[in-house]
N, C-alpha and C positions, 0 to 999 in steps of 0.2 A: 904541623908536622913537617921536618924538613924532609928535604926530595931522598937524601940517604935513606932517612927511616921507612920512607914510602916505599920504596924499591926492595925494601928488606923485607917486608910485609909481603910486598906483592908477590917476592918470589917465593915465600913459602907458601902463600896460600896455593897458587900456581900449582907446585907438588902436591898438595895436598889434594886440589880438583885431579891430578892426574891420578895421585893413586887412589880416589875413588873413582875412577874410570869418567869423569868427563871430561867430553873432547872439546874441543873451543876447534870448528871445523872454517868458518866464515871470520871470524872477531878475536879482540882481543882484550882484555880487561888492562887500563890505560891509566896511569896518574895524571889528576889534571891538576894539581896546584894544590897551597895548604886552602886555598878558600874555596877549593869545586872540591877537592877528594878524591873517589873513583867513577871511573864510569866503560861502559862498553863500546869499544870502538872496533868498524870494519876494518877487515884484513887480507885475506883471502879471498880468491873468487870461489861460488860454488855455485854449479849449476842448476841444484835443487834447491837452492836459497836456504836449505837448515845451516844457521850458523852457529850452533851453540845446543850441545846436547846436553843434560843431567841423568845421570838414573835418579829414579825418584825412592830408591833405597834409601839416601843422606836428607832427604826430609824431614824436617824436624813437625813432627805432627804427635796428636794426643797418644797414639797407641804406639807411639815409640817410648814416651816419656813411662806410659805405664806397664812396658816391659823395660825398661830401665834399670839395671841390677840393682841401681843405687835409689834414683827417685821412685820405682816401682811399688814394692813393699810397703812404703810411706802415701802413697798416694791413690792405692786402689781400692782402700777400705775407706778414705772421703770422698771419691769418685762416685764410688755405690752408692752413697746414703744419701748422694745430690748435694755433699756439703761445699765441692768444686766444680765448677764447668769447665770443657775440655779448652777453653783458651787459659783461663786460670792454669792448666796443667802446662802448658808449653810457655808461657812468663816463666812460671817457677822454675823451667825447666833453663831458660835462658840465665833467670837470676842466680841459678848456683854454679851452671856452667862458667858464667862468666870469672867466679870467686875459686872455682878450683886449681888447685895447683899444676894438677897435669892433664887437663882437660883436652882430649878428643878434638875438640871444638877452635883452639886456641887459632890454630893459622883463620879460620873465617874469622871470629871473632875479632880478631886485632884487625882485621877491614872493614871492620863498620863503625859509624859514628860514633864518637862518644857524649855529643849534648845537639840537640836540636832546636829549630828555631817555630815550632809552636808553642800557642801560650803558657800551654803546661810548663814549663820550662822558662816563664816567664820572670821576671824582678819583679816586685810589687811596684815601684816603680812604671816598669813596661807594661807592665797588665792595666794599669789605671789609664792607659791610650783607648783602651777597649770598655770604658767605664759607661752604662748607659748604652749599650748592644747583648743584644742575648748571647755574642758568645764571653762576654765578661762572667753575665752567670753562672752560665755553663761550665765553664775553666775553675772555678770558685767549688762546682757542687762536685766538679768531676775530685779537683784534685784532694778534696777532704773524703771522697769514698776510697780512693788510692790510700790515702794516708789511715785510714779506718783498716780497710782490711791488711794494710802493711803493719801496722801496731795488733792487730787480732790476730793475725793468720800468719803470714809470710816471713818475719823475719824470727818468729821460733822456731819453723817447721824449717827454714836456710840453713839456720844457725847449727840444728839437731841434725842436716843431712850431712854437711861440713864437717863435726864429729865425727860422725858414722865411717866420713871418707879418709878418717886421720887426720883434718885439721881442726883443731884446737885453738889456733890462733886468728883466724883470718874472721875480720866482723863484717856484717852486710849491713849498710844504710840505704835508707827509705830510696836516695839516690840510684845503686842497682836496682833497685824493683823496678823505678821510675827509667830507669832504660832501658828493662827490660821490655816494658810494656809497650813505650816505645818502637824500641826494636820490631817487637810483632805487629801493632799496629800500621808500619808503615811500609814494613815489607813481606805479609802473611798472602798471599792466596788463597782462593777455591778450586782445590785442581778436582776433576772428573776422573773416575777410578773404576775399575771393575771390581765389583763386590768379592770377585774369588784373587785378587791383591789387596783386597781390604781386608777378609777375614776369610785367611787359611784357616783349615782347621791344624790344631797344636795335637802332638801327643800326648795321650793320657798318662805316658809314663813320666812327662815331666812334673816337676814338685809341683811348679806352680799354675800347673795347666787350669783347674776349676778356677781359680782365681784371674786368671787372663781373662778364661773366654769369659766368665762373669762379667767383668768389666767389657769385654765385646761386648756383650749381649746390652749393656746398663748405656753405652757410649752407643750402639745403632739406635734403641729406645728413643736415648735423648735427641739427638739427629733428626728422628721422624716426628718426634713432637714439635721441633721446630720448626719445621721444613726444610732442613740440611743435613745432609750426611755426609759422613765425614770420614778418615784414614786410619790404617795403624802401620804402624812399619815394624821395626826387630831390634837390637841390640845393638852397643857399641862395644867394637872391640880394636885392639892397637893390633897394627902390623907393622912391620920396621920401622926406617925414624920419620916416615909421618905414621900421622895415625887415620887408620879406615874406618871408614862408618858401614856396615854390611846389616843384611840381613838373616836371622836366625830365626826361620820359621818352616816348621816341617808338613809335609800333607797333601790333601788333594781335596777338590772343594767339587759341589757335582755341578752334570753340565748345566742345569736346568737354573740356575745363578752365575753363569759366566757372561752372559748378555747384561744382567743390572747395573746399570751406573751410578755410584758413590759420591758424593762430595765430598771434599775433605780439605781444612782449613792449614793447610802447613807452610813453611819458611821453603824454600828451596834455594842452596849457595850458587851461586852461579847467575841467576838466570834474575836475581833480585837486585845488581847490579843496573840493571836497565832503568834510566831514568825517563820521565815524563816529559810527552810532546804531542800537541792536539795531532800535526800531521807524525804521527810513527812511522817509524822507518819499517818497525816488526811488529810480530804478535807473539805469542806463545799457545801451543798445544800440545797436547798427552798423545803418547803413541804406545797405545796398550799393547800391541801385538807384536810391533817392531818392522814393521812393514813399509814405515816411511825411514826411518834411521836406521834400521838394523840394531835395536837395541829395546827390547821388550819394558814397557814400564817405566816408560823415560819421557821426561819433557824437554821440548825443544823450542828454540827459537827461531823463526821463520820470517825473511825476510817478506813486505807487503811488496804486490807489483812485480816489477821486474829487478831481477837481482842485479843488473849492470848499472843499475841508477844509484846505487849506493856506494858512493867513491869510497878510496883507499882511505885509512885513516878517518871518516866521519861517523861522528859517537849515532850509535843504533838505540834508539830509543823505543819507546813504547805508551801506549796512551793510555791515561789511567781514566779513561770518560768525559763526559763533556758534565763539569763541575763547577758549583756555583762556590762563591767566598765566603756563603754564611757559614753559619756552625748552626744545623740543625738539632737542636736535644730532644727530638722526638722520644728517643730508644730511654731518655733520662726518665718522660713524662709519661711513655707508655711502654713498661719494660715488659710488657708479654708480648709485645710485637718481635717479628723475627729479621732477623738481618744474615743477610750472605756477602761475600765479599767475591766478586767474580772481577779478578785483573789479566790484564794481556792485553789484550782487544779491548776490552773496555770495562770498568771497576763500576759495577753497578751494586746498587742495595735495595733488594726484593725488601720493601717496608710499608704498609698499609698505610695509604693517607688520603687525600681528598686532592681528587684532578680538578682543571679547567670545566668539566661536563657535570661534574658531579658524586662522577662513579670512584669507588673504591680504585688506588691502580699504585704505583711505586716512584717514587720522586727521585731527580736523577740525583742520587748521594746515598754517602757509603758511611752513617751513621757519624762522620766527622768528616767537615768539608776541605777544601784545599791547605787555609790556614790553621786551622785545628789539629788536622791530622797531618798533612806534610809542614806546616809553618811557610809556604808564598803563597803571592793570590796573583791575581789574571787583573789588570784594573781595566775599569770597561769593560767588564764579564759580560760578556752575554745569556750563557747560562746562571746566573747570580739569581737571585729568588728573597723572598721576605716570606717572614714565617708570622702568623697572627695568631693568638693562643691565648689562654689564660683570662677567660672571655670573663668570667662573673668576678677576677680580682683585680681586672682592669678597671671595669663599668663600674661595678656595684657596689664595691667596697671601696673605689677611688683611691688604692694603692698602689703605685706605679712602681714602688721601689725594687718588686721584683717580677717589675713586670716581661711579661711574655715569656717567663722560666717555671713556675712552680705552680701547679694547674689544682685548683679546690673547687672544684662544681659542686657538688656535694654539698658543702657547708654554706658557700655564698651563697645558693639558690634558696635557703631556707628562710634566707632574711627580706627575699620580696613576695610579694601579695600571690597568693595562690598557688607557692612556693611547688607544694607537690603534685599539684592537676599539673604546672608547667612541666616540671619534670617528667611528669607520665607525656606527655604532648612532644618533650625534644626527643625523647626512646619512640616511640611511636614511628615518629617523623625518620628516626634512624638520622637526627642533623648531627651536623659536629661542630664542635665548639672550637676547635682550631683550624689553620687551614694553611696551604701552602700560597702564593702566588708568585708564581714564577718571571720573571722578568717577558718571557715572551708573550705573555696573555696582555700587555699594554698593545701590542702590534697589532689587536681586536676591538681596541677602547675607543672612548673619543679624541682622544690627542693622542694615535698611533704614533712613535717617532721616525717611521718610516711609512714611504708608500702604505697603503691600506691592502693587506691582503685579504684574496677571500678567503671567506669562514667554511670549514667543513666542517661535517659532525664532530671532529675529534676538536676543536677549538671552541664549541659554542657552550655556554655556562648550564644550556640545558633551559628547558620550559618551565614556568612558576607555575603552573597547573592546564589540564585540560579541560577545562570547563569551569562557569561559574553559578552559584545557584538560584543568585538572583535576578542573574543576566545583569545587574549593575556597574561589576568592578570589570573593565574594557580592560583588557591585555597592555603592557605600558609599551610608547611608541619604542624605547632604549633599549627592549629586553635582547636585542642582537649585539648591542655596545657594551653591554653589561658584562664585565673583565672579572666580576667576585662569585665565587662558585654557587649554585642554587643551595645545597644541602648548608650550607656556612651561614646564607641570607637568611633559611628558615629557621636556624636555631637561634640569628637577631630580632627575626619577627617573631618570637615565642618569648624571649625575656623581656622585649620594649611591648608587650601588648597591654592592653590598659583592660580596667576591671569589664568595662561595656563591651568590648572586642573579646573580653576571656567566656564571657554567657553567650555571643554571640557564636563563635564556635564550639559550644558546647550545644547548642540550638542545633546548628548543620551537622554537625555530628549525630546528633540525638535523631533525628528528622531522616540521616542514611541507613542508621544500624536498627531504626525500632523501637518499637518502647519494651517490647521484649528482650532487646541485645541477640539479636539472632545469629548476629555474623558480629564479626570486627573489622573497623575499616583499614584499612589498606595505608601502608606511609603515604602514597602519593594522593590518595582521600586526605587526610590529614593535612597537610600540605597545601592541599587547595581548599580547602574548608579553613584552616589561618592564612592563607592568602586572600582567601575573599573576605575575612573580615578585618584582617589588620591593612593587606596593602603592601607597600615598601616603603613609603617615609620614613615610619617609628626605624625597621631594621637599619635605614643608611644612614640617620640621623646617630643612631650608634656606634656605626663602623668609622660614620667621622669622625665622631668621638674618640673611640680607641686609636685609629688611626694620627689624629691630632695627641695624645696622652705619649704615643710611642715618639713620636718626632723631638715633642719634647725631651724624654729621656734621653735620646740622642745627640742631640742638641743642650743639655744641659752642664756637661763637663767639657766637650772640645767646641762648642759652637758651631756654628753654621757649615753646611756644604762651601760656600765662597772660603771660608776659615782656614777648609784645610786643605782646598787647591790652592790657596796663599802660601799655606805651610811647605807644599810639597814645589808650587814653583819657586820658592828662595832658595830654595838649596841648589848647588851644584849639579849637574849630572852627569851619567855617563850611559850612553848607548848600549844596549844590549840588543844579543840576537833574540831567537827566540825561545832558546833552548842551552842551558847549562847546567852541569851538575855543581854544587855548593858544599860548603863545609859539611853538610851536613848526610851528604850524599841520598839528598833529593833533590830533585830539578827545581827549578826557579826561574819561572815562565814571565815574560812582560807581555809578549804577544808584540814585541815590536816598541815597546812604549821604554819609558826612561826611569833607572833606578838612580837611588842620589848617594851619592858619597859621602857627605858632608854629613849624612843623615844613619844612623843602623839598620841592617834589615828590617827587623822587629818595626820597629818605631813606623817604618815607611809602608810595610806592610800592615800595622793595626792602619794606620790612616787612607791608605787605601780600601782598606775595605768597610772603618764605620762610614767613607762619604759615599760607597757604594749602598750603602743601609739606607742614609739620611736619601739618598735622592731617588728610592725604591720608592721609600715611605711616602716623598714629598708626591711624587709621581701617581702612584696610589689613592692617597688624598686625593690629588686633584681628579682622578675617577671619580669615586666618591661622591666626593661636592656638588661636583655637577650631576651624578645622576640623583642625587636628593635633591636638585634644584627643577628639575624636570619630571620627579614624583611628585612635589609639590604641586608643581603646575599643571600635572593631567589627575591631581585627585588621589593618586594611587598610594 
């Protein structure tokens, strides 16, 4: 984009933020070049550090789209029946905006990206750097369900809203959908709401009031089933020659629901400008009352610390969490799990998984990690992580080809010995068959790469049982170095157990509950009744297994860790700070380290992060190895 057209963009969008009334009080929305884009830079001094207000009226959220003059009517009767969810609602919502002629939207729109540098957006080419990492798979399954429901759903229901609007001519390809979703994905928030600006109540004289609050009622429903709740806004409509986005909702809602706080997944212009930096310069928060800004139902942006340390002119960033390089497909392999997206302060993702201890808790990612979902990564993550999964179509059926992506317990488990007792034994146990490991749980292992910290409860992988029945099987000396989670080790020790070891815990079992079945034992009975009779060899002897099965994968199309720091030391480089906005107008973090010129983003970034995979994995292993060389030797 040349610097002419940038300046023309920006000074419309500029009007356009003003006459929806946000102020830009501290900052100033800034072109950094055709390869950074835009980004928010200090300006002003302000001695309450808000630098940057929104009303949260111009929010493009679900219950805007479904009072929508135009997408409304179309979208509230698949809304109701569950045949869309309310992100589907706000894509669609971006996908025709973007194709309409006189679109409301058009000054933001023309500032934001038009292709980005994650893999979705990949060349088959570029995507084959990623060949052999679970997010190759991933990129593969995600972009054929895009393309699935863009050929089923999306570009009839575009094409038919497009008509409706008087165009006739203008066609939508898979491409709009694909930025649109983009779009949201990378710039969508959780903002915090009070229920009585989430759902006014509407007059009964308007047409389409039953049919609103229905879809109220159908959109809090779903919300609470997920664990998120979420927004509605009002109407667009044009005022002079820009056009204003307002809200057109009439009513009063009672007091005893003005304290409730709402979630709600929406875009906000302004304030989505803020590019990514571990140290942020700001955060963002909702000010329902108006008490901090003087402007009721508004998000703002606040600078961290003291406002005098953020010089004139330096881009105000914002920290999207402390986030690893992989691409978790959790949400692909278990989609009744719930996800939130909380950014400003920090972009976390309430998602059920398996901690360091054992216990159920939330892994630091936001259902798509740095590369996935913004396209750069951090090399030498510290937050980086390895995901282990896919446990009976690694082991058992010895096929690697898709491995650690598409999870069949179910069917694999039928093909080994005592197939369904085992099965009843991992439910029992409540083990899981996948599991995270996070790069800092090695800082607990035997080859710590740092100092040895101490272990507190929240580090330790948890006890293999409290008691043994025969007094024989002694507690193993390691179980404090032991970095792989207890619930993961027992659902290894339940598929490696041998026929002698399956009657033996059916013995201890039998021997606690009775021969009447008087009671049911307990998971952590369970647990220690196949710990006392299998041990740990069989389960580590397996995780080396897989563990070894994944390295290869990784190693099979680009070779070695040594391979691809060759790769990446040949190339030329160039010093970067720590923090820059990109073509793409997302940040593009090294952390200090070297991007190569010689080399493309893309390219430099998959190699970055499969050698951060390859030497998770290797690192991993070598736990592993050694703790089944030392269950060996104490019997266990």
């Amino acid at each position: 984009m040349a610097s002419e057209e940038a300046e023309a963009k920006l000074g419309r969008f500029l009007q356009w933020l003003q006459v929806n009334n946000v102020e830009l009080r501290g900052c100033k929305i800034k072109y950094c070049g055709e390869n950074k884009g835009f980004g928010i830079f200090s300006s002003n001094h302000v001695s309450d550090g808000v630098l940057l207000v929104v009303p949260l009226d111009i929010a493009i959220t679900p219950m805007r789209v479904l009072q929508d003059p135009l997408l409304g009517p179309e979208c509230r009767a698949m809304f109701e029946e569950g045949e869309v969810d309310d992100r589907f609602l706000m894509i669609l919502f971006l996908t025709v905006e973007r194709l309409r002629k006189n679109s409301s939207w058009k000054p933001y729109f023309d500032m934001l990206p038009t292709t980005f540098g994650n893999p979705l957006w990949f060349t088959e080419d570029e995507l084959l750097e990623l060949k052999g990492t679970t997010l190759y798979r991933a990129t593969e399954l995600q972009k054929q369900k895009l393309l699935s429901l863009y050929d089923g759903k999306v570009k009839g229901l575009v094409k038919k809203l497009l008509i409706l609007d008087g165009d006739s001519e203008s066609e939508v390809t898979f491409e709009d959908f694909l930025w649109a979703n983009s779009i949201f994905w990378t710039r969508a928030l959780n903002i915090p709401l009070p229920r009585s600006y989430v759902f006014p109540q509407i007059q009964e004289d308007q047409d389409n009031c039953g049919s609103v609050n229905k879809s109220s009622e159908v959109f809090a429903n779903q919300s609470q089933e997920n664990g998120q709740d979420r927004n509605g806004d009002g109407f667009l409509i044009l005022e002079g020659e820009a056009q204003r986005v307002d809200i057109q909702v009439n009513g009063t809602t009672s007091t005893s629901l003005q304290t409730e706080t709402l979630w709600v997944e929406g875009l906000v212009p302004g304030i989505d400008f803020c590019n990514h930096d571990l140290k942020a310069a700001a955060t963002w928060e909702v000010d329902g009352t108006g008490l901090v800004t003087g402007v009721p139902f508004s998000m703002y942006l606040l600078s961290v610390g003291e406002c005098s340390l953020i010089r004139d002119e330096e881009e105000i960033s914002i920290s999207y969490g402390n986030k690893g390089n992989e691409w978790l497909d959790w949400l692909l392999l278990v989609e009744s799990n719930v996800l939130k997206i909380e950014r400003g302060g920090c972009l976390k993702a309430h998602l059920v998984c398996l901690a360091a201890d054992g216990a159920l808790t939330r892994p630091p990612w936001t259902m798509k990690e740095l590369l996935y979902l913004y396209g750069f990564v951090i090399d030498d993550n510290t937050d980086d992580y390895l995901m282990i999964a896919n446990l009976f179509r690694d082991i058992i059926d010895d096929n690697t080809d898709d491995c650690l992506m598409v999870h069949y317990p179910v069917e694999a488990i039928q093909s080994i010995p005592y197939s369904d007792s085992k099965a009843a034994l991992l439910e029992a146990q409540r083990a899981e068959l996948r599991c995270l490991l996070p790069k800092s749980l090695l800082d607990h292992g035997f080859f710590p790469p740092h100092p040895p910290i101490e272990c507190n409860d929240k580090c330790k992988t948890g006890s293999i049982c409290d008691f043994s029945w025969s007094g024989q099987r002694r507690m193993p000396s390691y179980l404090n170095k032991l970095v792989f989670p207890e619930n993961f080790l027992a659902a290894l020790r339940t598929i490696a157990m041998r026929v002698d070891e399956h009657l033996k815990v059916s013995s201890l079992l039998e021997e606690l509950v009775g021969s009447g079945g008087e009671r049911q034992p307990s998971d952590a009975e369970v647990k220690a009744a196949v710990w006392e009779a299998c041990g740990d060899s069989g389960a580590l002897q397996l995780l080396v297994d897989l563990l070894h099965a994944k390295l290869m994968d990784l190693e099979e199309n680009s070779g070695t860790e040594d391979c691809d720091s060759e790769l990446l030391g040949k190339t030329s480089t160039e010093r970067l700070g720590q923090h820059a906005c990109n073509e793409n107008n997302s940040s593009k973090e090294t952390n200090g380290r070297t991007q190569h010129k010689s080399m493309s983003k893309k390219r430099w970034s998959s190699i970055v992060y499969r050698r951060g995979q390859k030497e998770l994995t290797r690192l991993f292993l070598r736990e592993a190895e050694h703790a089944l060389q030392l269950a060996l030797s104490e019997g266990s």
